[in-house]
C-alpha positions in Angstrom: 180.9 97.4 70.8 179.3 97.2 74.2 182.0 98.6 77.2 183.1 96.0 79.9 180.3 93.4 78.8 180.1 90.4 80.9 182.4 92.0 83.2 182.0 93.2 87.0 180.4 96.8 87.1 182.8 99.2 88.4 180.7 102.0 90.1 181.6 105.6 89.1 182.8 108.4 91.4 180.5 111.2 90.8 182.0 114.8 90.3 181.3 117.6 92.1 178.7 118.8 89.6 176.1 116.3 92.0 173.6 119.0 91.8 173.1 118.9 88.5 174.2 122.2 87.9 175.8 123.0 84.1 175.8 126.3 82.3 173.9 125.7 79.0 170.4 125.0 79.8 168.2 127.9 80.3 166.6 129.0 83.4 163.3 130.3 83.5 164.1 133.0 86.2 166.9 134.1 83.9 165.1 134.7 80.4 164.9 138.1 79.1 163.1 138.0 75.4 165.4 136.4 73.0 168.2 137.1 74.7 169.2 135.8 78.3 171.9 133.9 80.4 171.0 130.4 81.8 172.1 128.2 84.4 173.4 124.9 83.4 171.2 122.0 84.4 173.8 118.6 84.2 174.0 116.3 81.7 172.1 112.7 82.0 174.5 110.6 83.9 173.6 106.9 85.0 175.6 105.9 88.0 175.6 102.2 89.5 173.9 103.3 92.5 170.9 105.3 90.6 170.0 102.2 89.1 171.0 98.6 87.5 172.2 100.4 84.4 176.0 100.6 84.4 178.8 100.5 81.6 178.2 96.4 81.0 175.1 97.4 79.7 175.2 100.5 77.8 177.2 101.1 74.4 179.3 103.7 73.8 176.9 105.1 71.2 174.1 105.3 73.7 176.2 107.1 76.2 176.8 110.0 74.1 172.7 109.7 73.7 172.4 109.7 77.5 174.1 112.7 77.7 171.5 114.7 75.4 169.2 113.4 77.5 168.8 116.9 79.8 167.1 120.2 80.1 169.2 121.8 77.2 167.2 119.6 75.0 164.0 120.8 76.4 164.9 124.4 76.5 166.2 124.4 73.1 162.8 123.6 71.4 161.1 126.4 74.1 163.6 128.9 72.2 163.2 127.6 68.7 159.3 128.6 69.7 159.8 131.4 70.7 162.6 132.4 67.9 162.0 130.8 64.6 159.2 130.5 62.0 156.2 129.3 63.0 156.4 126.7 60.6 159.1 125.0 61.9 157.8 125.1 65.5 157.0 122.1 67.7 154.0 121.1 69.5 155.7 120.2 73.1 153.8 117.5 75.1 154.8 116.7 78.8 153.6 113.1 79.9 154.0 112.8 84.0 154.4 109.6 85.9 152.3 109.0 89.0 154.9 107.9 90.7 156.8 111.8 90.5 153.9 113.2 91.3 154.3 112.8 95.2 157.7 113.7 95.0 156.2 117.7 94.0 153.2 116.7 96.6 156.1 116.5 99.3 158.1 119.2 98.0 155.5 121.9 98.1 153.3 120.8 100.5 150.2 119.9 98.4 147.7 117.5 98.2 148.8 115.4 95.0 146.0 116.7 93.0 147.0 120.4 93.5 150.4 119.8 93.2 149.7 118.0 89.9 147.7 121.3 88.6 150.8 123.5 90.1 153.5 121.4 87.9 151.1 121.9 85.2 150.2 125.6 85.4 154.1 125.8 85.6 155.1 123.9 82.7 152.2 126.1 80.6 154.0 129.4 81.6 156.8 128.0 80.0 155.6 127.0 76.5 154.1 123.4 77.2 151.0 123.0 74.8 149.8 119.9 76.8 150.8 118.2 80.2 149.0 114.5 80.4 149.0 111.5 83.2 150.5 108.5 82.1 148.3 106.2 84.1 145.8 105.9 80.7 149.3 104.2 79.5 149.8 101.8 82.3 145.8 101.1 82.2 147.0 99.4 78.5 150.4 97.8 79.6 148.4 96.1 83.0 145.9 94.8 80.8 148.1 93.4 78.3 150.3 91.4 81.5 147.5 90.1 82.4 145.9 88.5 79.1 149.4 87.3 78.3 150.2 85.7 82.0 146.7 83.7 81.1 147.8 82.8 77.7 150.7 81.8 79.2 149.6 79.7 82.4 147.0 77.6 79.8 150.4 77.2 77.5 152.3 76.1 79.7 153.5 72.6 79.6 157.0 70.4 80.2 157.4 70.7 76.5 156.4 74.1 76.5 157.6 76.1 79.6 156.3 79.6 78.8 156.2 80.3 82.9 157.1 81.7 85.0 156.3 85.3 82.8 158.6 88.1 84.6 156.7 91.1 84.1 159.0 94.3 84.8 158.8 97.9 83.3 161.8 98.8 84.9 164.3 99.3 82.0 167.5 99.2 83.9 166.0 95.0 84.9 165.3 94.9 81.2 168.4 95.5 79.7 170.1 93.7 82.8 168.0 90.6 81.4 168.9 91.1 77.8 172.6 92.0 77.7 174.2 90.0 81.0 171.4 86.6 81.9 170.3 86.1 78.0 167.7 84.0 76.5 166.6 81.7 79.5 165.6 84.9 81.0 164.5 86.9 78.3 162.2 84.2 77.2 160.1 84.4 79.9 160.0 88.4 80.1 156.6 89.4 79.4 156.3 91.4 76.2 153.5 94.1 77.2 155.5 97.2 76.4 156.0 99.6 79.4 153.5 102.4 80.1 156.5 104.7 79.0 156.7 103.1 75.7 152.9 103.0 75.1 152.3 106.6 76.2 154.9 107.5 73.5 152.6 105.9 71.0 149.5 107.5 72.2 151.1 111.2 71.8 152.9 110.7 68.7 150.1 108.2 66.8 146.8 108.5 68.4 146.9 112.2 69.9 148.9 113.6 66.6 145.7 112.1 64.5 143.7 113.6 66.5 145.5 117.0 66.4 146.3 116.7 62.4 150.0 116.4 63.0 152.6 114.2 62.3 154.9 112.7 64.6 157.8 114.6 63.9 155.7 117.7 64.6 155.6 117.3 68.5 158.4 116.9 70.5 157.2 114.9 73.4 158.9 115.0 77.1 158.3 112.7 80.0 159.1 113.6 83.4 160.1 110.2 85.5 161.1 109.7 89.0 164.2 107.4 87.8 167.3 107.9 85.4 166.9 104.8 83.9 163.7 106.1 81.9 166.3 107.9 79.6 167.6 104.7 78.9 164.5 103.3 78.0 163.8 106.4 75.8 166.7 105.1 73.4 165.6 101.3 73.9 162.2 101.6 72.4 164.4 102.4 68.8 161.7 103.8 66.1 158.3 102.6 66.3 157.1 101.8 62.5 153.2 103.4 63.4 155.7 106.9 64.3 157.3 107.0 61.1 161.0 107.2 61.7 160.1 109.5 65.0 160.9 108.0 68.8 158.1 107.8 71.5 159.6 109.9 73.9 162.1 112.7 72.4 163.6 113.6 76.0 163.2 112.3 79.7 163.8 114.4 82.0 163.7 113.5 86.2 161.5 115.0 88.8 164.9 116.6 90.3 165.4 118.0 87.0 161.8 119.7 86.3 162.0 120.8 90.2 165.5 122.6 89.8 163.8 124.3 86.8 160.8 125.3 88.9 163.1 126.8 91.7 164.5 129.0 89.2 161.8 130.0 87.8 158.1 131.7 89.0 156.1 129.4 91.4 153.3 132.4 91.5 152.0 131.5 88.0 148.1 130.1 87.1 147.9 126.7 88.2 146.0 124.2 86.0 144.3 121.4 85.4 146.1 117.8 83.7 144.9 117.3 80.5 143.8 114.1 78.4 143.7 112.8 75.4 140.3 114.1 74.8 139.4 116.9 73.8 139.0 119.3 76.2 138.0 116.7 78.9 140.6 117.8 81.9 141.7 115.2 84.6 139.3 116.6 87.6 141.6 114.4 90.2 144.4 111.9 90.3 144.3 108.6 90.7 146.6 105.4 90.8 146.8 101.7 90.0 146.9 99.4 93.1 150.5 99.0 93.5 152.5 100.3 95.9 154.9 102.5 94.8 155.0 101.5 91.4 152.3 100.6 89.3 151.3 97.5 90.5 151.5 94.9 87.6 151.9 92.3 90.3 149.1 92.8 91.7 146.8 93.2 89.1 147.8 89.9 87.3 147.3 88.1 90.1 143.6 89.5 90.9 143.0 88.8 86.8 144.4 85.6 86.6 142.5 84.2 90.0 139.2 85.0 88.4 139.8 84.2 85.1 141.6 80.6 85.9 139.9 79.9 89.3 136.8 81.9 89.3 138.2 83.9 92.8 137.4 86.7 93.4 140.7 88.0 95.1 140.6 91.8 96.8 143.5 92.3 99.5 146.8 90.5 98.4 148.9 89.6 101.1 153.0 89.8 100.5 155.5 87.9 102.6 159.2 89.1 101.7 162.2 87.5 102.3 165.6 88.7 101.6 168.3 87.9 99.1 170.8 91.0 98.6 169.8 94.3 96.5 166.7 92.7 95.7 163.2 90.9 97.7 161.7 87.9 96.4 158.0 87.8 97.4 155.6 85.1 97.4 151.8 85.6 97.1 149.9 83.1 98.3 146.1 82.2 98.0 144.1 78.9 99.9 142.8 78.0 96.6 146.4 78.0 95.0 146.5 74.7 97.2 150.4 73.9 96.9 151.2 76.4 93.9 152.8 79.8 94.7 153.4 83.1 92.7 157.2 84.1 93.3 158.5 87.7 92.1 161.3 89.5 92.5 160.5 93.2 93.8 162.5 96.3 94.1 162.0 99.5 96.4 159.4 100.1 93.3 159.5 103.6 91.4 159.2 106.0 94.0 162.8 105.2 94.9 163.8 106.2 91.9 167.1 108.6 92.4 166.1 110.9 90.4 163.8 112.1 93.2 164.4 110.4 96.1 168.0 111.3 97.1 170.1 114.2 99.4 172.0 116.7 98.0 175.6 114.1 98.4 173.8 111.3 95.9 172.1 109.6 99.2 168.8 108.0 99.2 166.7 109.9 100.6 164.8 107.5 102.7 163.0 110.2 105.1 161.6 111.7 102.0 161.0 108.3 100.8 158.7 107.5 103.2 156.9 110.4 103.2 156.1 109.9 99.2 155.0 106.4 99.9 152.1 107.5 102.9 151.1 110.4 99.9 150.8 107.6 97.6 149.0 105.1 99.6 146.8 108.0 99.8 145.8 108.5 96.3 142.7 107.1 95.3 143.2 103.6 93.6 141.4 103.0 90.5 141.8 99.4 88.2 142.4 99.9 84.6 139.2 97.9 83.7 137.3 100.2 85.0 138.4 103.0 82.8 136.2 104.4 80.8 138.4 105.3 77.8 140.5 101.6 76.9 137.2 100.4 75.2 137.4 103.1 72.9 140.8 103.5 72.5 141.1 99.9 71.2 138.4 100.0 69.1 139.2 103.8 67.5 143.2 103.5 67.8 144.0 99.8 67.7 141.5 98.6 65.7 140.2 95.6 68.3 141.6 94.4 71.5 143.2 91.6 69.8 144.1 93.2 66.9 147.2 92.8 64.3 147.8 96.7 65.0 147.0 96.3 69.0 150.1 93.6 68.5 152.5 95.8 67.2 151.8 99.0 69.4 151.2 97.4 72.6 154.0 94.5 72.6 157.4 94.1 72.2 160.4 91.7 71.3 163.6 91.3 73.2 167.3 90.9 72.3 169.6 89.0 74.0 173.1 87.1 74.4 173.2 83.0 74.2 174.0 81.9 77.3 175.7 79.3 78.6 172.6 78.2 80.8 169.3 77.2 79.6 166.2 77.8 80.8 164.9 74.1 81.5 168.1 74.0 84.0 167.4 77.1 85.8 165.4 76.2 89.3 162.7 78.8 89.7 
């Protein structure tokens, strides 16, 4: 049963623990061989303020899920490693989201390409096999939006009102969308899985064929700058191409990996991201045109403008407005004549609290900024230019339209009946 559905969120007090310190997890400063006494990194919690994730929303059965969500997890398959026979160890993969990675930029002082090698290097000298980008994810979920926004536009009709398509990968919006507004919203969610979800699918289908493994083989971590990605983590239930094994086995947050790296040793080798392949390293990083998230909205616009109106669109211009917690945006274009492309936009990933908050659960909005001019920084690069997704749907998915590049790239959602319905909502 789900707790308080339908009902007013009632925020939680937070304990004193708001450092996220517990007495379980290991510490890498601490370990001695086999034997050694860790510190206790905190157990997933999801407040109302970290995101829109609160009790209406979450089952009792995923709480107690939440709560393995955390560095225990982690360190517990470092030890089994180190301790047990060899054919029972894992292969552990870390995937990184862009956005965190100006968080560690900020935090040591780095460019974001050296700080990405640093977290790397770091992870290595704790038993990490491989540490990937998951912007070769988001290349496939931006690409997806934006065929299905066209499919949609040409679709749509009085009888048939497939727009407007709300394309989000924030899972907290998600399950907002699924278990409180219901089908007249859900219905116009677009169904491009989230790079988190795809990048599972990559590690534990393409990269574990590639490697001779199964899925169950590798345990596969992503570090993310929000809680809510742990949510997700349980959302994405058991892809049938993994074989009864979940894309992502543990989220951990950039605060979480960056307590572990003040504990441990900062002097180790730094390296270099790798990628799905071979032994092809990731020589800089780069981002998607968004800014501070991955830019979906962006990109569907530029796609759609050439593809339904033969424009060639290059600097979109936003005007917000205001309406509470959240800002509607519209994006307007000459050639649109009348028509406009409303959204609704949050503070994007880069506010995520799990990076971007002081010590007393605060956002941090000093360090905020500072991550968003090391973003803006980063050099932007489109997903159709990469030189991989050819490949990747042709060797992995079997064509770019593809029964299999379907099923690994798209999604269904669930959701209440609602009183409303969708022909009576004003959009």
């Amino acid at each position: 049963m789900f707790l308080c559905f339908f009902k007013e969120c009632s925020k939680k007090t937070k304990t004193d623990d708001q450092e996220n310190v517990s007495a379980d997890a290991p510490s890498p400063a601490q370990e001695n061989g086999e034997k050694g006494e860790f510190h206790k990194l905190a157990d997933a919690r999801i407040f109302l303020s970290d995101c829109l994730a609160c009790d209406s929303c979450v089952t009792a059965e995923e709480g107690v899920q939440l709560s393995q969500q955390n560095a225990k997890d982690f360190f517990r398959v470092l030890n089994l490693n180190k301790k047990c026979d060899t054919s029972k160890h894992k292969v552990l993969v870390v995937s990184v989201c862009p956005q965190s990675l100006p968080y560690f930029a900020a935090k040591f002082n780095l460019s974001v390409t050296d700080a990405s090698r640093r977290l790397c290097g770091f992870l290595k000298s704790l038993g990490v096999h491989y540490v990937f980008d998951t912007r070769i994810a988001a290349d496939f979920s931006i690409l997806e939006s934006q065929k299905e926004f066209v499919r949609r536009y040409r679709q749509h009709s009085e009888e048939e009102r497939t727009l407007p398509m709300l394309t989000s990968a924030c899972p907290g919006w998600v399950r907002y969308a699924e278990r409180v507004l219901g089908r007249p919203i859900t219905a116009h969610l677009c169904t491009a899985k989230s790079p988190q979800q795809v990048m599972g699918s990559l590690v534990k289908d393409y990269f574990a064929r590639q490697q001779n493994l199964s899925p169950e083989k590798i345990f596969h971590v992503i570090v993310a700058p929000c809680y809510d990605k742990k949510l997700e983590a349980l959302q994405e239930g058991f892809p049938p191409a993994l074989h009864g094994s979940r894309g992502a086995d543990c989220v951990l947050t950039s605060g979480e990996i960056a307590q572990i790296m003040d504990q441990g040793d900062l002097s180790v080798k730094d390296a270099a991201i790798d990628t799905l392949f071979g032994d092809l390293k990731e020589d800089k990083v780069t981002r998607h045109d968004g800014a501070s998230s991955d830019g979906h909205l962006a990109h569907i616009f530029r796609h759609a403008a050439k593809e339904l109106f033969n424009e060639d669109v290059e600097e979109v211009t936003y005007r917000a407005l205001r309406c509470g917690a959240f800002t509607p945006v519209t994006i307007e274009r000459a050639f649109l004549s009348q028509d406009k492309l409303t959204c609704v936009y949050l503070s994007g990933c880069l506010n995520g609290r799990g990076q971007a908050q002081t010590p007393d659960g605060h956002a941090d909005k000093a360090l905020l900024r500072q991550m968003e001019g090391i973003y803006a920084d980063i050099p932007v690069r489109r997903p159709e230019s990469s030189a991989h997704m050819q490949e990747l749907y042709q060797e992995w998915l079997e064509g770019i339209n593809s029964p299999k590049a379907r099923e690994v790239l798209h999604t269904t959602y669930q959701s209440q009946e609602r009183g409303a319905h969708s022909l009576d909502i004003k959009w």
